[in-house]
N, C-alpha and C positions, 0 to 999 in steps of 0.2 A: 515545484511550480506546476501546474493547472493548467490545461490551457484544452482550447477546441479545438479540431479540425474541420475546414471546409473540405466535404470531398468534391464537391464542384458547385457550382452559382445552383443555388435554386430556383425553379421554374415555375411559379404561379401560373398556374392555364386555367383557374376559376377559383371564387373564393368563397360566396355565397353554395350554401348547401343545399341548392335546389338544383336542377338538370337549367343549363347553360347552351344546350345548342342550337338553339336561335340565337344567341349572343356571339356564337361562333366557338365555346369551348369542346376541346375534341372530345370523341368518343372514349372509350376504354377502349384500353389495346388490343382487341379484340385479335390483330394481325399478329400482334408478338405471342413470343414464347411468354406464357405464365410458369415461372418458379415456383412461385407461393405463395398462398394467398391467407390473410389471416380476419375473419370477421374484426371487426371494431367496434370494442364495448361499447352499447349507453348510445350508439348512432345508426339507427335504424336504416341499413339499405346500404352500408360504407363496409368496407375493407380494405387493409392494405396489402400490396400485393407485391413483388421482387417480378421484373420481369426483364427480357433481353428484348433490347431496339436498338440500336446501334449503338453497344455498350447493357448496362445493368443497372436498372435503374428501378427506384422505389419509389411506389406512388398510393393514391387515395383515391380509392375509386366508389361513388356516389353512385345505387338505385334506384331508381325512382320513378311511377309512371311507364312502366316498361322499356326503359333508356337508362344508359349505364354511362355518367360524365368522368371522366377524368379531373380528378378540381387540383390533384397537385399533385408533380414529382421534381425529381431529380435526381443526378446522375448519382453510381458510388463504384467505389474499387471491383468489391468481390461480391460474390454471392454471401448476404448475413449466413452467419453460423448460429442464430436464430434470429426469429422474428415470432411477435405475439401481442397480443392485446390484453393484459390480466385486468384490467379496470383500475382504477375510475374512469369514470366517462370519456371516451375521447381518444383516450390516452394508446398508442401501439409506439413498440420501442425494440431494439434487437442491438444485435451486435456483428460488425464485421471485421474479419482477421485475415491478413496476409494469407496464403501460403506459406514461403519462406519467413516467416516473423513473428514472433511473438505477441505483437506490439496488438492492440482490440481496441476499436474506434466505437464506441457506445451512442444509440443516438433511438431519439424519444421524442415523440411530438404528439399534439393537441389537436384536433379534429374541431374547432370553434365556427360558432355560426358566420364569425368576420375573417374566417377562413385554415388553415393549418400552422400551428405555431409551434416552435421550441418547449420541451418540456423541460429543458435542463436550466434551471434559474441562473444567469449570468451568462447563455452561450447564445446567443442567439440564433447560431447556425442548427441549434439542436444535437450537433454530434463532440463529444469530448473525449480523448484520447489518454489512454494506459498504453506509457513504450514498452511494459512488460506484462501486458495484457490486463483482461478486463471480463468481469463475470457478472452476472445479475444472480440474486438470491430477493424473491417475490419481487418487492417492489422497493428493490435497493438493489445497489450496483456497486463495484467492488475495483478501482484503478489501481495498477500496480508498478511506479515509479520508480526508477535510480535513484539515490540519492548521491548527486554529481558533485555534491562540494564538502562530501564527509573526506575527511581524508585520517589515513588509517590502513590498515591490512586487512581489517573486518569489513567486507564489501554489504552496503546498507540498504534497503528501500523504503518506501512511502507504499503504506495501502491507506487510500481514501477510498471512505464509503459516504455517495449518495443515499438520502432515502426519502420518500415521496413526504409530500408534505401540503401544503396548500397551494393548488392547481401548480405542481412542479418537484423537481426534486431539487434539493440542496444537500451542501455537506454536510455532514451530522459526525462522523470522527477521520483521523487520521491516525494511524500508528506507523511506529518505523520498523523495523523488521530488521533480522540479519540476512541477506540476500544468498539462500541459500538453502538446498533440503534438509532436513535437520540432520540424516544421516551424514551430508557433508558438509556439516561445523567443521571449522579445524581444531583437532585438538593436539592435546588438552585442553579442556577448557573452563568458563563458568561460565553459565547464562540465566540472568531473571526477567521476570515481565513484572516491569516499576507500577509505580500507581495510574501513571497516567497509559498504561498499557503497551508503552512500546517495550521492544524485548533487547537486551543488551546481551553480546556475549564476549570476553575476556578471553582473548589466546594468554596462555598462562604455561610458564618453563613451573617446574615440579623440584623443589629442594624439601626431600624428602631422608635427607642420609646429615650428619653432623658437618663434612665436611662442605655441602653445598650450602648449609643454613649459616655456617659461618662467614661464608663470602659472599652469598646475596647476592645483592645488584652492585657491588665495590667495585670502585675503578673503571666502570661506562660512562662515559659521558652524553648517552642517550636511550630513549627507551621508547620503541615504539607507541603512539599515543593509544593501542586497543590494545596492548597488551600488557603483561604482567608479572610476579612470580610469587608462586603459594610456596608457605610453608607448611610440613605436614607432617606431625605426629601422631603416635598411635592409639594417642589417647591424650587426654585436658591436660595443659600446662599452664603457670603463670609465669612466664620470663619476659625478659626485658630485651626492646630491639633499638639500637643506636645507628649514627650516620655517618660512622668515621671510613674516611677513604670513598663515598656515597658520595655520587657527583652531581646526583639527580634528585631535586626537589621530588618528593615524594610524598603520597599517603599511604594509608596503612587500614585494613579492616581486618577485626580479629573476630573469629568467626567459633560459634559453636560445635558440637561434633554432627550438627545438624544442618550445619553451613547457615544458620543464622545468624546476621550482624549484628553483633554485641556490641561493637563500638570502633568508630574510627577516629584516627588521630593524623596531622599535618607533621611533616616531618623536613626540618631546613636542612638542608647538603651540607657535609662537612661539620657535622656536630656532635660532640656525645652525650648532648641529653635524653639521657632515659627516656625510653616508651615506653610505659608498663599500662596495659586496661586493667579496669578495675575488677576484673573476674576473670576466671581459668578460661582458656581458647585450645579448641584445637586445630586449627589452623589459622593464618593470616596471609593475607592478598594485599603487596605491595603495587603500586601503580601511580601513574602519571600524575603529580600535585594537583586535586581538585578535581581529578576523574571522577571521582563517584560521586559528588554534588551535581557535575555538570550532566554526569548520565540519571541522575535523581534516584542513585541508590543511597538507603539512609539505615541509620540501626532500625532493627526488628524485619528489613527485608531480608529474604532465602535466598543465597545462593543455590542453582543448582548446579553440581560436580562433576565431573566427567574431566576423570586425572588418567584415565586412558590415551597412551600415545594412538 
């Protein structure tokens, strides 16, 4: 799930893009500490600037006439870990990060003549939140989420990517990921990236000797739902796998010497009808009934291998 963060109430102090102070809007902070200041494409005389006033706050500040207005700020946690104006018009956006936290608060706003608006289509506070951070790449932004209701051993996340679009950014994709550096997969393992781009990885036990391929998964009465067990020869076979003493609804993909799915088949508990695919395999990946439909692996997808403890 998606969602904004307010880092504090917003403060309109002018909205109209002309100098305001006969109207009574303040000056630029001419008194505070300036941070950083960043011109703002396409708005002649405007930049946004990070400054300290009692607290840290990011504002728009208007030149014009030899007078410098403040027309809008408001309060934020940290000093951004950037700020910048890449264009289109208007448009200045950056990112702030904890300290102690991963977590990147993204936040993008519009420079309009009816005053500074949200650029994030849907958030109206302008800032949206990655609990596991968050990156810009040009003019698209990149959130990176838990996925809090997978359940499994293979810990998952959510990367949503913003990208600019007509005066705003919206979502443009989401993938899932396995939440983790890729050197700390657990393995063994198998991992593909499906059609729809998210990446799946398969902790998977290794029956790789006659005695392990004859007992399988016999006599469990449960199988953790991310994980698995290859079988593995040293070369193409065509043999046959059955369900006797197999307590657990099962599927089955029998796999090329290239780890590509040739074919899978549905397997009922307690049965001995023949699994035979229609062509020689040199391996097969047992796993939880309807696992690999529900993760959208299908024949002609690659597994990739890593039978390394």
């Amino acid at each position: 799930m998606r969602y904004g963060v307010i880092l504090s109430t917003i403060v309109l102090v002018g909205l109209a893009l002309v100098p305001r102070a006969a109207q009574g809007a303040p000056a630029a902070p001419s008194a505070a500490e300036i941070v950083e200041s960043a011109p703002i494409q396409g708005v002649p005389g405007a930049n946004a600037v990070i400054y300290r006033q009692n607290g840290i706050r990011l504002g728009a500040v208007l030149r014009a006439n030899g007078s410098e207005t403040l027309i809008w700020s408001r309060k934020i946690s940290e000093v951004p870990a950037r700020l910048s104006s890449p264009g289109p018009s208007g448009l200045f956006q950056g990112i702030v990060r904890s300290a102690d936290s991963p977590a990147g608060n993204v936040f993008a706003y519009l420079v309009r003549p009816a005053g500074v608006v949200s650029a994030i289509k849907g958030y109206p506070s302008g800032v949206i939140h990655g609990a596991e951070g968050a990156q810009f790449h040009g003019l698209s932004f990149t959130l990176k989420d838990p996925d809090s209701t997978h359940v499994g051993s293979v810990k998952y996340r959510y990367d949503t990517t913003d990208s600019w679009g007509t005066n705003g950014y919206s979502e443009t994709n989401r993938i899932r990921v396995p939440d983790y550096a890729k050197s700390a997969y657990p393995a063994p393992n198998a991992t593909i990236t499906t059609k729809a781009g998210n990446t799946v990885l398969i902790r998977l036990e290794v029956a790789d000797t006659e005695a392990l391929q004859t007992t399988g998964l016999m006599n469990r009465t449960s199988l953790d739902p991310d994980s698995g067990m290859i079988f593995v020869w040293p070369s193409p076979i065509l043999d046959s796998f059955w369900m006797e003493n197999t307590y657990i609804p099962l599927s089955i993909a029998f796999l090329s010497s290239k780890g590509t799915v040739q074919e899978i088949q549905d397997m009922a508990p307690l049965t001995r009808t023949l699994h035979t695919p229609a062509s020689s395999y040199q391996y097969a990946v047992e796993v939880n009934l309807g696992y690999f439909k529900a993760a959208g692996i299908a024949p002609g997808d690659t597994l990739n291998l890593d039978l390394k403890p």
